[in-house]
C-alpha positions as CSV (number, residue, x, y, z in Angstrom):
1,X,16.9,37.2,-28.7
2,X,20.0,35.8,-26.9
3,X,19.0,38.0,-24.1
4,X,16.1,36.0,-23.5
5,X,17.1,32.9,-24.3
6,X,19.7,33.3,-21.8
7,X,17.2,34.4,-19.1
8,X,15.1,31.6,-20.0
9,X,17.9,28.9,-19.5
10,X,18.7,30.7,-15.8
11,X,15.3,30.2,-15.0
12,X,15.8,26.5,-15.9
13,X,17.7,26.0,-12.5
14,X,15.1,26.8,-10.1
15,X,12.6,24.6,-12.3
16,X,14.9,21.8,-12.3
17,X,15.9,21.7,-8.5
18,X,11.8,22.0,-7.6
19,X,11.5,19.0,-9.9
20,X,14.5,17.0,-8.5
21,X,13.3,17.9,-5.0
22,X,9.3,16.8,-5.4
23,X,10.7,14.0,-7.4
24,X,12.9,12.6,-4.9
25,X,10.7,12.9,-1.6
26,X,8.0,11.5,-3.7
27,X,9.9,8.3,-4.0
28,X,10.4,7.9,-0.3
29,X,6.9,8.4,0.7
30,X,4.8,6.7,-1.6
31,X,4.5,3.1,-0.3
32,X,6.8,0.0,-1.2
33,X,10.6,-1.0,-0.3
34,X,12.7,-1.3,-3.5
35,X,15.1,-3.7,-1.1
36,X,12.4,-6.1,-1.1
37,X,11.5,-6.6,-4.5
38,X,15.3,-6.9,-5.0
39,X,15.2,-10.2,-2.5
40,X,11.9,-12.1,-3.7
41,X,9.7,-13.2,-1.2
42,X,12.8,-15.6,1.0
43,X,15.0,-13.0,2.8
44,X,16.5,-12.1,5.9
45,X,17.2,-8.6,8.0
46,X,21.0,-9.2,7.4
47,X,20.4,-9.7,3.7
48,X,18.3,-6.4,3.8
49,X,20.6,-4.4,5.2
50,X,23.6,-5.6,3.6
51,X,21.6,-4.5,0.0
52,X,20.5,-1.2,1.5
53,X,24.1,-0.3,2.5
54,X,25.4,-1.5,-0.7
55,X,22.4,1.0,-2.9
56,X,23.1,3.9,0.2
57,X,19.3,3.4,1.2
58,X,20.7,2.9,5.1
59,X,22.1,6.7,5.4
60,X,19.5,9.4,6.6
61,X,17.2,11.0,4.2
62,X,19.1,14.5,4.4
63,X,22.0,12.8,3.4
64,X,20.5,11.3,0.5
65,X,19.2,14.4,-0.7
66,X,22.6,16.1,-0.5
67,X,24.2,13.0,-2.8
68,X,21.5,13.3,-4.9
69,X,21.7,16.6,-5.9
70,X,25.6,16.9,-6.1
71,X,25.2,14.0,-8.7
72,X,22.9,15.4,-10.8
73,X,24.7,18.2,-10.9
74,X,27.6,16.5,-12.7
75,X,24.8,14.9,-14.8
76,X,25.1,12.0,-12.6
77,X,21.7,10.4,-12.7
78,X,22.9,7.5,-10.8
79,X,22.7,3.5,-11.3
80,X,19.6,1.5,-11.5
81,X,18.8,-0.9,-8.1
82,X,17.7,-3.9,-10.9
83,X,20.0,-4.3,-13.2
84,X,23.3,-1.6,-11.8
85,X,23.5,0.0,-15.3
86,X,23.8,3.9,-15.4
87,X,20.7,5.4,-16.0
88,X,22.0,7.9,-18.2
89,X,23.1,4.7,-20.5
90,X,19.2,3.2,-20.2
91,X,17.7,6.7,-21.5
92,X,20.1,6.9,-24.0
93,X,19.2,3.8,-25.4
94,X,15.1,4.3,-25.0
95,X,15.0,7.8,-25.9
96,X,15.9,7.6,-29.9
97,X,12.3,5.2,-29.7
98,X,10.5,7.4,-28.1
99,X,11.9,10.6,-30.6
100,X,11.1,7.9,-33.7
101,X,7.7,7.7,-32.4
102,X,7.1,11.1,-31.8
103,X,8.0,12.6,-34.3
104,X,6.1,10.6,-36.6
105,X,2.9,10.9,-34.7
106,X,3.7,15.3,-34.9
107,X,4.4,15.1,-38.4
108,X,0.7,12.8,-39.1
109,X,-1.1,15.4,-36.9
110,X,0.3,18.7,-38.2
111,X,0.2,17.2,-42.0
112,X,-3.4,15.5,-41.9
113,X,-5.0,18.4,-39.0
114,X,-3.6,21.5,-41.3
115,X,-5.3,20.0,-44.4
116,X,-8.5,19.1,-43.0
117,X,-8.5,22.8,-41.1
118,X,-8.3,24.1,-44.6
119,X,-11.0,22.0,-46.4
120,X,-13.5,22.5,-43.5
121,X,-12.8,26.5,-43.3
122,X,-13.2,26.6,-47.2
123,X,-16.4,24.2,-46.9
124,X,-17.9,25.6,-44.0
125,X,-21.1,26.1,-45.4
126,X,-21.3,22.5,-47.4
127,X,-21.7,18.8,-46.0
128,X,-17.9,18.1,-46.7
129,X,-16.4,20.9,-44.1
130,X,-19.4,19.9,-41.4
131,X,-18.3,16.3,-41.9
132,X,-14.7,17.1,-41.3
133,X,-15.7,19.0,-38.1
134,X,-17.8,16.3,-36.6
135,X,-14.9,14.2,-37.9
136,X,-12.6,16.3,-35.8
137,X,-14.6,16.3,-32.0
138,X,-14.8,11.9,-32.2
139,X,-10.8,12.2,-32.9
140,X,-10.6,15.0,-29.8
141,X,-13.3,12.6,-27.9
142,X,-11.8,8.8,-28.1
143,X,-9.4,7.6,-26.0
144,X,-6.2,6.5,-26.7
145,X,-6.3,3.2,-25.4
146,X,-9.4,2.4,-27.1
147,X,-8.0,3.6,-30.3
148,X,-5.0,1.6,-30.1
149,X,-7.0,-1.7,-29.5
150,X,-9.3,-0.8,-32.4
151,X,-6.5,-0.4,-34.7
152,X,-4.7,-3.5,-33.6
153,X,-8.1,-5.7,-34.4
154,X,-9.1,-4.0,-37.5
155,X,-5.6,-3.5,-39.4
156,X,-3.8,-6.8,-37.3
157,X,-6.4,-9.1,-37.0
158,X,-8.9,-8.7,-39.5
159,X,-7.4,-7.8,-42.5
160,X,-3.7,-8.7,-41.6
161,X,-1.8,-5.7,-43.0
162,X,0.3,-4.2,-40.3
163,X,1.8,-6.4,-37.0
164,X,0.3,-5.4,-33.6
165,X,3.5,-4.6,-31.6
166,X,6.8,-4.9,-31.8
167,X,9.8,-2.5,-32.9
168,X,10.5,-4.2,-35.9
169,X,14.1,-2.2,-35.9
170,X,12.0,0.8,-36.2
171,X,10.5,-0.4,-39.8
172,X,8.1,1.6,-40.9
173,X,4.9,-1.0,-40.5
174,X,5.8,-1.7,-37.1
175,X,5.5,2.2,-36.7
176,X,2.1,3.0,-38.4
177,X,-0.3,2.0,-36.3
178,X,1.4,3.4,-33.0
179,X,2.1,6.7,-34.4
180,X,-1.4,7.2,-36.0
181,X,-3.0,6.3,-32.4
182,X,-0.5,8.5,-30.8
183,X,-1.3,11.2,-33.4
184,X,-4.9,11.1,-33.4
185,X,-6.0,13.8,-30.9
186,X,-3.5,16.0,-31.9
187,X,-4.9,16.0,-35.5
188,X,-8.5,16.5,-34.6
189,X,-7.2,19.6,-32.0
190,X,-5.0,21.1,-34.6
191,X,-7.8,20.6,-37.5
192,X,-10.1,22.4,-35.4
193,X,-7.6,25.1,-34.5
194,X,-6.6,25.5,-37.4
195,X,-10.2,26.5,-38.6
196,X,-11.0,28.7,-36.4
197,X,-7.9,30.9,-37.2
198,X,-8.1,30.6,-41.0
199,X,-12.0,31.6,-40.3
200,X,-10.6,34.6,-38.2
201,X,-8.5,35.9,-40.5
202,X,-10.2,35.7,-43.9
203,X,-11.7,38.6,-43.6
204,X,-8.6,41.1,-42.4
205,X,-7.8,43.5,-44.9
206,X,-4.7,41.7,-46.2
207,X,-6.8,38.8,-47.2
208,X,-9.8,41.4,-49.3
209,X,-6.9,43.0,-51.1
210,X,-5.7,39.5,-52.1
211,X,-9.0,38.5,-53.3
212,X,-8.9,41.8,-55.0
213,X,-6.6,41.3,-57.5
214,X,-8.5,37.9,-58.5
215,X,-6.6,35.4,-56.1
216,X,-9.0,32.7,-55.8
217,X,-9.5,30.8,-52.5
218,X,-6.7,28.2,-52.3
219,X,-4.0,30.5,-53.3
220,X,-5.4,33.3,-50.8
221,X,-5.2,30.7,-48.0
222,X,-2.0,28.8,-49.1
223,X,-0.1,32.3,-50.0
224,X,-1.5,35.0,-47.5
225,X,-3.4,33.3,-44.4
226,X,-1.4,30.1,-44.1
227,X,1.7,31.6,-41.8
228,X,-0.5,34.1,-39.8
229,X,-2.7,31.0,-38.5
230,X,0.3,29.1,-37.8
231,X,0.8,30.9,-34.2
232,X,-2.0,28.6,-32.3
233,X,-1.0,25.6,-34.0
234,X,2.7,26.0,-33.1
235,X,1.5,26.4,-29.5
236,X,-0.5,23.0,-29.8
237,X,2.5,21.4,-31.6
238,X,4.8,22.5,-28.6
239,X,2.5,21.0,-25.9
240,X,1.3,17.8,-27.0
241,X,5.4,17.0,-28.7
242,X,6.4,17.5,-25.4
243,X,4.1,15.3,-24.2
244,X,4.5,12.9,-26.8
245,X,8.4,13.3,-25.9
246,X,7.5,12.7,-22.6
247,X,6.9,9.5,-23.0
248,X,3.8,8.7,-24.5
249,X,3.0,5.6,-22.0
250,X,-0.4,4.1,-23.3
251,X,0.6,3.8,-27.0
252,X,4.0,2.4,-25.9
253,X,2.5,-0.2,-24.3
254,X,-0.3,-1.0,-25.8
255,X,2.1,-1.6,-29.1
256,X,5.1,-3.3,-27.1
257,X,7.1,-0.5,-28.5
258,X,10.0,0.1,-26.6
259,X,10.2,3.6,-25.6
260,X,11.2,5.4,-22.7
261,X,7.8,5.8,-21.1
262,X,7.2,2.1,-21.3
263,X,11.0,2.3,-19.7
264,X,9.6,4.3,-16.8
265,X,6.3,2.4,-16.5
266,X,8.7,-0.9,-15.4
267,X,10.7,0.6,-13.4
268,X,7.8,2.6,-11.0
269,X,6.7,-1.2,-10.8
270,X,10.1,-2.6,-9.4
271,X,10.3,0.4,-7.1
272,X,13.9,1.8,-9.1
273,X,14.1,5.0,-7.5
274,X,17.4,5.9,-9.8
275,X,15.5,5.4,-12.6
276,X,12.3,7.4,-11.8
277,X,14.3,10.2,-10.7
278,X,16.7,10.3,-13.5
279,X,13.6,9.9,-16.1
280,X,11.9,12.6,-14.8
281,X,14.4,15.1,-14.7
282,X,15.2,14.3,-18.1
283,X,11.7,14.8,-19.8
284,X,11.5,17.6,-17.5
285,X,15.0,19.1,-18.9
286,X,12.7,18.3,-22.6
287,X,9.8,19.6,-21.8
288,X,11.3,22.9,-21.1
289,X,13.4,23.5,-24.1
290,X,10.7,22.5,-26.5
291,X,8.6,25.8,-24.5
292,X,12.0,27.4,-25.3
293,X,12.0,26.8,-29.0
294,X,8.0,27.2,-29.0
295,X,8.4,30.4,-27.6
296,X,11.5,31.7,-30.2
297,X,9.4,30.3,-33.7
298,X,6.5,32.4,-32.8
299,X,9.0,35.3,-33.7
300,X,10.1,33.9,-37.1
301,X,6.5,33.1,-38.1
302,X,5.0,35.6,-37.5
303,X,7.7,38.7,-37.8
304,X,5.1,41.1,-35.7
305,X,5.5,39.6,-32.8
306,X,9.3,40.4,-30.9
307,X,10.3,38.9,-27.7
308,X,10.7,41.8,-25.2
309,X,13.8,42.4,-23.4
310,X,12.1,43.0,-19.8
């Protein structure tokens, strides 16, 4: 096990300087001159260049690379062109959001898309576990955005029960109706995952001999099939919280919440190429350890399955 969590946080490098590399000639390609929304609309070339020497945007691209690289290799991420602060200080402030959020929205879909799985596998042949199904593929089917808006009219507007946006200090209405949109997908995947695995496995040996010794139904799927269809959920749970960790940047700002991909969306409008960069590495950085820890609970699940040395 340390064996290959040590290989897998080597590999990390390479992954990391790809991302930092694509990341940073991105910036300087796609069209648009931070210096210039920095000015306004009055400005003049001395003004220009005297801001581009002061935010190192007058030294060759090379050059820039080279600083670049050396800083974020002393976790330097560098200083936003708006507003100067470090953006190591900004993430740390947007981040605990984003984790508030997202974890709330795993927790709904794992919760809700584990029990409906169950009910539908054990009522596959009656109108409840069809309904659940169908139930399931709209949930997969409607978009996020739409969703949101839907929520915010029906709970917000019409019937006045939860606020439309806001971060309310991270109270729990203002967080409802954002983590339930950001959730919802995620439920109806897992539900339907979920299914299919108890389905598959009901009718392994382990599962006759439990029935066997007069185990009825619920107890055969809460006590013996439960942790053996865990494996494809975990992997779902590890993509879509990375995701979600990722900065989830529709829900964000369709609810005002203040996140870190609501962070990122304003600053790829103002052209703050410190703050793209640093963003991206980060919740590339994320990304990658939540694979990690994906990768090391399918061995505690499920105790058949051992990570290889090779």
């Amino acid at each position: 096990m340390a064996r290959f969590i040590l290989k897998r946080f080597l590999q990390l490098i390479p992954i990391l300087m790809g991302v930092a590399t694509v990341t940073f000639l991105i910036m300087y390609v796609i069209p648009g001159d931070p210096v210039l929304s920095l000015v306004g609309e009055r400005y003049d070339a001395e003004t220009l260049d005297r801001l581009r020497e002061q935010i190192g945007l007058n030294e060759p691209l090379p050059i820039r690379y080279l600083n670049y690289l050396m800083d974020t290799f002393r976790l330097d991420l560098g200083r936003s062109f708006i507003t100067g602060k470090p953006v190591i200080d900004s993430i740390r402030e947007y981040f605990p959001r984003t984790l508030l959020l997202a974890a709330s929205a795993m927790f709904l879909a794992v919760a809700a898309g584990l029990v409906i799985g169950v009910i539908s596998a054990l009522e596959r042949f009656r109108w409840l576990g069809r309904f659940l199904m169908i139930s399931s593929l709209v949930g997969v089917s409607i978009p996020v955005f739409w969703l949101g808006l839907l929520l915010i009219y029906l709970f917000s507007i019409k019937l006045s029960l939860l606020p439309p946006s806001g971060y309310g200090g991270g109270s729990l209405r203002y967080l409802i109706l954002p983590a339930v949109t950001l959730s919802f997908a995620s439920m109806a995947t897992v539900a339907r995952v979920s299914r299919s695995a108890f389905l598959d496995i009901s009718s392994e040996d382990f599962a006759r001999t439990a029935r066997a010794k007069g185990l009825n139904e619920f107890k055969v799927y809460g006590k013996h099939l439960f942790r053996n269809a865990l494996i494809p959920v975990i992997t779902i749970v590890g993509t879509d919280f990375g995701s979600y960790l990722s900065g989830s940047v529709l829900t964000e700002s369709i609810f005002g919440w203040p996140g870190l991909g609501r962070f990122i969306v304003r600053a790829i409008l103002r052209r703050d190429f410190p703050v793209i960069q640093g963003s991206v590495l980060f919740m590339a950085v994320l990304f990658i350890m939540v694979n990690l820890a994906v990768d090391i609970s399918y061995g505690i699940v499920d105790p058949r399955i051992r990570l290889r040395k090779g």
